[in-house]
C-alpha positions, -999 to +999 in steps of 0.1 A: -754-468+029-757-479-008-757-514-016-736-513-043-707-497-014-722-525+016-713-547-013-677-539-018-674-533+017-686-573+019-663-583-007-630-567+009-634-589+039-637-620+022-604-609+007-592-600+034-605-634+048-589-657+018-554-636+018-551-646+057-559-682+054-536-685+024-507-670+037-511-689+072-481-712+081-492-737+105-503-775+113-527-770+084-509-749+058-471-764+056-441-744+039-442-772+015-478-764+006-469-724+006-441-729-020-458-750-046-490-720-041-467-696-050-469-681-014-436-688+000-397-685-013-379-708+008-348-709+011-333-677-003-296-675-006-287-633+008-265-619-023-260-586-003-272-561+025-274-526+025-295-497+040-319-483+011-345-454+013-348-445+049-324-464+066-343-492+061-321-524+056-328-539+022-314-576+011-307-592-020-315-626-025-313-655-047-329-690-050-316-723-057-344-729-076-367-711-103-403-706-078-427-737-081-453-710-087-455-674-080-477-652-064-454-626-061-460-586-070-439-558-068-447-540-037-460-567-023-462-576+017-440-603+031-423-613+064-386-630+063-388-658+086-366-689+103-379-716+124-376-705+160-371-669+155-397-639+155-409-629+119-400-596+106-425-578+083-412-558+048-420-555+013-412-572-020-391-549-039-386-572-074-385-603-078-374-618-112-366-655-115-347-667-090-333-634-081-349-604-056-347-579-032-370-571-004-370-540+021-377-550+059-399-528+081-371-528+110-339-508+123-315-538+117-308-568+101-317-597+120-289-616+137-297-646+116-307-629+082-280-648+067-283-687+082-295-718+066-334-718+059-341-685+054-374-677+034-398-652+026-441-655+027-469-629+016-488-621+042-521-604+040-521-566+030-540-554+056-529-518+047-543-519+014-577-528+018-577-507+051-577-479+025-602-492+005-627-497+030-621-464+044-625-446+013-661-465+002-669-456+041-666-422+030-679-419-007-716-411+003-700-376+022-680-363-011-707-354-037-699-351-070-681-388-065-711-404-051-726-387-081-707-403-103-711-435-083-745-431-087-744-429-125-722-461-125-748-483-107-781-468-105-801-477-138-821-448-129-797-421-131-788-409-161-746-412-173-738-374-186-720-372-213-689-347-219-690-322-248-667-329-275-657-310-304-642-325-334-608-338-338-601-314-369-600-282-344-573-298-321-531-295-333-521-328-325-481-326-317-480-362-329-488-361-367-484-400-370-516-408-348-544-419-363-579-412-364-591-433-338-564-422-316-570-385-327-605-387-314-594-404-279-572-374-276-599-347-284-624-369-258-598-363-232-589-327-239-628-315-237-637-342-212-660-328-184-658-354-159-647-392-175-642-404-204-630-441-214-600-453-242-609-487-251-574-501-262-571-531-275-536-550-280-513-527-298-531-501-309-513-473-298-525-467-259-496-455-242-486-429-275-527-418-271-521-412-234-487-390-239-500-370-265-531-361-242-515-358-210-486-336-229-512-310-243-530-311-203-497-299-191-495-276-220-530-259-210-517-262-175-532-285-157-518-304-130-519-340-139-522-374-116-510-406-137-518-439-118-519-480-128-527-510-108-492-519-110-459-507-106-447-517-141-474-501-161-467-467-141-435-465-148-437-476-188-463-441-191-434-421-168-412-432-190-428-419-223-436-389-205-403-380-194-389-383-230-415-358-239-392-331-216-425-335-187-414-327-152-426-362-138-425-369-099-424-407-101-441-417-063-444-450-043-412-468-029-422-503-031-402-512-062-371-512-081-372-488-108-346-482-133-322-456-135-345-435-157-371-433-136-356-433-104-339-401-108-371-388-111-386-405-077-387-383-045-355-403-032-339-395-070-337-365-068-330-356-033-302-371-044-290-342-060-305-318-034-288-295-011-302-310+016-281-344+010-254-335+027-274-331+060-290-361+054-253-374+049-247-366+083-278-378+100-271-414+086-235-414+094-243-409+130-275-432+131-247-456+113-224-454+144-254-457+172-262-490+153-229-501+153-222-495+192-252-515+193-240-546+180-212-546+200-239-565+220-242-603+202-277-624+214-260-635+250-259-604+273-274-599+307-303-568+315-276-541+315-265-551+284-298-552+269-307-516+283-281-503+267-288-521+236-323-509+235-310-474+243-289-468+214-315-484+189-337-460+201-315-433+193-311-446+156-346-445+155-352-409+163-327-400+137-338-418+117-374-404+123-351-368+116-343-379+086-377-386+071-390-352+083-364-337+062-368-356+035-407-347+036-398-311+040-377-316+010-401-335-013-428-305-007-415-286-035-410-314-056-449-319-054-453-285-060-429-281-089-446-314-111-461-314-140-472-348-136-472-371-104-473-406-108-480-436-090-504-464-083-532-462-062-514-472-030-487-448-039-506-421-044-518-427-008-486-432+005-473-396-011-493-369+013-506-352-016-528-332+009-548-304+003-531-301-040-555-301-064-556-317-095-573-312-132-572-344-145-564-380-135-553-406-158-560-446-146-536-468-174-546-505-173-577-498-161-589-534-170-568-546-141-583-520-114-603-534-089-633-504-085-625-501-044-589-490-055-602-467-083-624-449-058-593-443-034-581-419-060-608-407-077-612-378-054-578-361-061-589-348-094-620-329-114-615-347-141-614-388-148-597-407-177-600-449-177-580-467-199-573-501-209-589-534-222-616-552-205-610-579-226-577-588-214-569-599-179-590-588-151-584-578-118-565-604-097-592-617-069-581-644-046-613-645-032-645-669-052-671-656-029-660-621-039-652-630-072-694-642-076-702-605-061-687-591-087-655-576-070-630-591-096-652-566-121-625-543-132-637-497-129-632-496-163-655-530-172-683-514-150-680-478-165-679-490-200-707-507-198-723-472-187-709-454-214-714-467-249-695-433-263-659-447-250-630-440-276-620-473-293-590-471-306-594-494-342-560-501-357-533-523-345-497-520-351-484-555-334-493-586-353-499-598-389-532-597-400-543-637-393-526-633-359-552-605-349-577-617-368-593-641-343-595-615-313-607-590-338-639-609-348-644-628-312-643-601-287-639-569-309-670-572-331-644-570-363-637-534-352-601-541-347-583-534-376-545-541-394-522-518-405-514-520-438-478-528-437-485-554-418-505-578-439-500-617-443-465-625-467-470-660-457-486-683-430-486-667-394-506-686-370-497-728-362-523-749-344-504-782-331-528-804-321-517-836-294-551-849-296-543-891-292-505-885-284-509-898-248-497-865-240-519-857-212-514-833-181-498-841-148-495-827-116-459-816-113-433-824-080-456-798-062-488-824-068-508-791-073-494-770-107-501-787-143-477-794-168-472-815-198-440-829-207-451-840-239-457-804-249-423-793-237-410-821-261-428-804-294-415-771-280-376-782-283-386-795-320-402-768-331-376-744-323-350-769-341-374-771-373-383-737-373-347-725-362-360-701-343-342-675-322-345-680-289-335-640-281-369-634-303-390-660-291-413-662-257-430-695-246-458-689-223-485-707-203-514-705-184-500-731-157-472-717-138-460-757-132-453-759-174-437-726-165-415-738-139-405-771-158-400-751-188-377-731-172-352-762-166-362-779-195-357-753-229-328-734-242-315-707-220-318-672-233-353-682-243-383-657-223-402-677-205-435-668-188-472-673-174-494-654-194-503-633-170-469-621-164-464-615-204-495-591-210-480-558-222-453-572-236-446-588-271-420-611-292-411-616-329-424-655-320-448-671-291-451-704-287-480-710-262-489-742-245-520-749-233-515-776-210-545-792-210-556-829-221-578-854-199-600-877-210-627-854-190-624-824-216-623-805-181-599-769-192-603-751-158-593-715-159-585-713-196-621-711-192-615-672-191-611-667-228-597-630-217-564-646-206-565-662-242-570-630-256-538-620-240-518-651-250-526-646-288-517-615-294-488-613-282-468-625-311-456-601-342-447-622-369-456-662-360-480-675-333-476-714-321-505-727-303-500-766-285-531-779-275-551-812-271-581-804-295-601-836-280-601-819-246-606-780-255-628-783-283-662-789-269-658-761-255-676-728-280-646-706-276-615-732-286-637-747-314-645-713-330-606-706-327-598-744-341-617-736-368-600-701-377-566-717-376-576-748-399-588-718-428-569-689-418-536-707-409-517-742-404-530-768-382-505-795-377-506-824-354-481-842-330-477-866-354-458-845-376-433-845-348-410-877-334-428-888-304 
């Protein structure tokens, strides 16, 4: 075996390792200690009950309380528990705030899914990196893959590169893309086997990608569209689907909006002649499960025969009912222009023996490269996009992490292929706000459009250096947060009258996050960084947290989830930070200095302390 493969293979069991000690709940790993790791919701508050896709019972929930920290993904694996009762496993369906839903893997709800001390806990997905290891087991035995493997990690082996013709002999559909993104699209269209769009923040990614994938469909191939998460999926669907595509939206892990969902598999089944029967099916499954709950927890072994009996029965319709609703999906595979889903998803959907031209990974940046090869053999054709200089893959793991598995497909290709499109000209922030990110990580290739130059000053350093405002552990006694920072925040948006519908205040700590959250005006966005990347505001105010008399910054230590946290504003950036503690460090100096000439640098004393 390669390895490069015995590697990852090496790497997903210490994941595997880390997600099961985490997520343990015992004499060493308390519910208080779960909560304030993010790993545990407890208590939830049941908002409502119903049977979703499949019969399967679904509950809304809500918490008293915004999440100490969360560790909490769409589609992630959980179990709904009470002390004294037998865990049921599901999946996290959203989760925003203090409200979510979750799907349980069972036929009912539990007796008790509604008394005091309810909670929800990840527990290790097994299932995913079951797939994972399954498909590097298998790599070696699909060759032009393992060619293509080989190209990625053997210095010896040669990367070959696709054919392209010029951008002049292509009709773009989109006459407002630019050249950059003109030549990503051409790359694509004559690709041969993979090609790479380097994005960086808002430059025009998602509008490359549709006008690509568009003309693909238009030469008539069949096209796979996949992202590490749920949310970036559906923002591509989404543009596709207003370009008239006939999008199969896959995976049933999350809650999409109305938009999309009409274009899942359950969507449009929907408004299938087969719903009736399905109707049907569920009203007599319905009726069995009633019958038996005639039968409360106290009942003697006839009771609980019979008990057991009719939930079978509900079962095996229920079974009936997913056949026909595979039958039924079939020909909506067969009818797409474009499926869509992540990796898991794509698994999940039975693509079988289809075919596919091309397949298009979005947010690339955030793939781990054992999920990338799960789908990498559904298509001919390979197209990576994203920004390895935004936030890596998410790695629980530090032995894996020092092997190299929190390298993202796209950072490992790219630094394979030296001909990846970059697309050059960003259409976000003023010109100072990119400015840094331009000359620090994109060699000053990352260029402003015109209309949106500097009318005035754009980017505010707020330094706390001497303030006494230093970091504390909050109620938790394991997430940061800094008060004192919180208490320049409610100044500055008084000073600054600033709109609190068009302003975001973000952090790296989710602990600022969570005090935040009760502390600042209500209506006002409020999120870790890592949960902000992708989006954008007319205003960010950022808080960095840090200030010991140790200069120690832990993980803002990766200047990629910096990258992410300046860029995300349009029109003014506001950066609180302790320069005494962060500027030893080369990164925060360089960027001290760039606000001290290219913008304002106040400090705390300018404030009422």
């Amino acid at each position: 075996m390669h390895p490069h493969i015995q590697r990852l293979l090496q790497c997903i069991d210490l994941e595997e390792k880390e997600q099961s000690n985490r997520c343990k709940l015992d004499q060493t790993h308390s519910l208080k200690q779960l909560k304030a790791e993010g790993l545990a919701l407890h208590p939830i508050v049941v908002t409502r009950k119903n049977f979703g896709y499949a019969d399967y019972p679904e509950i809304s929930f809500k918490l008293p309380f915004p999440p100490e920290a969360n560790m909490f993904r769409d589609g992630a694996a959980i179990e709904c528990f009470i002390t004294g009762e037998e865990p049921i496993k599901g999946v996290l369906l959203n989760l925003d705030g203090k409200n979510g839903e979750f799907r349980l893997f069972a036929p009912d709800f539990p007796d008790w899914i509604e008394d005091n001390g309810v909670g929800i806990k990840l527990t290790p997905d097994t299932r995913t990196t079951s797939i994972m290891k399954k498909a590097l087991q298998v790599l070696e035995h699909n060759k032009p893959n393992f060619q293509l493997f080989q190209q990625l990690h053997d210095n010896n082996v040669s990367i070959e590169n696709s054919q392209q013709q010029s951008a002049n002999l292509t009709h773009f559909r989109n006459k407002g893309l630019n050249e950059s993104q003109q030549q990503a699209v051409t790359a694509i269209l004559n690709n041969e086997h993979i090609s790479i769009v380097h994005g960086p923040p808002g430059t025009g990614k998602t509008t490359t990608l549709i006008e690509a994938i568009v003309q693909l469909v238009q030469k008539g191939e069949k096209v796979l569209v996949s992202a590490p998460s749920n949310t970036a999926v559906d923002h591509l669907s989404k543009g596709l689907l207003q370009q008239g595509i006939n999008l199969l939206r896959v995976g049933n892990a999350t809650k999409v909006d109305e938009l999309i969902f009409n274009h899942t598999p359950e969507g449009k089944l929907n408004n299938s002649k087969a719903l009736k029967e399905i109707k049907e099916l569920k009203k007599r499954a319905e009726e069995f499960r009633r019958m038996a709950l005639k039968y409360k927890r106290s009942f003697g072994k006839a009771e609980r025969e019979q008990r057991s009996l009719l939930f079978k029965e509900v079962k095996n319709i229920r079974t009936e009912i997913k056949k026909l609703q595979h039958y039924n999906e079939e020909k909506l595979f067969d009818d797409a222009q474009v499926i869509a889903g992540t990796p898991i998803g794509l698994q999940d959907a039975e693509l079988g023996n289809r075919t596919f031209t091309t397949l298009v990974i979005d947010e690339a940046g955030q793939c781990i490269e054992p999920l990338a090869w799960c789908i990498f053999p559904l298509a001919e054709k390979i197209v990576l996009a994203g920004d390895h200089w935004q936030l890596p893959p998410t790695v629980l793991s530090n032995d894996a992490a020092i092997l190299g598995f929190n390298r993202s497909i796209l950072e490992v290709a790219i630094e394979r292929m030296p001909s990846a499109s970059l697309l050059n000209i960003q259409y976000r922030m003023r010109k100072t706000i990119a400015g840094f990110s331009s000359s620090y990580f994109y060699n000053d290739l990352l260029h402003t459009a015109e209309h949106l130059a500097d009318t005035g000053v754009h980017l505010t350093f707020i330094d706390t250096a001497g303030s006494g405002y230093n970091e504390t552990h909050g109620p938790d006694g394991l997430s940061l947060q800094n008060e004192g920072e919180l208490n320049i925040v409610r100044q500055l948006m008084e000073q600054e009258q600033l709109d609190v519908q068009h302003t975001a205040f973000i952090s790296p700590y989710s602990g600022q996050v969570a005090a935040a959250k009760e502390q600042l005006a209500k209506g006002l966005r409020i999120s870790t960084i890592d949960s902000f990347q992708g989006q954008e505001k007319e205003t960010v105010i950022v808080s960095l947290v840090r200030s010991n008399d140790e200069g120690v910054i832990g993980f803002l230590k990766d200047y990629r989830r910096m990258n992410v946290a300046i860029t995300r504003a349009k029109e003014q950036l506001f950066v609180i930070g302790d320069s005494a503690t962060i500027g030893a460090d080369p990164f925060y100096n360089q960027f001290l200095t760039y606000a001290e000439k290219q913008g304002t640098y106040r400090t705390v004393w300018e404030f009422e302390l």
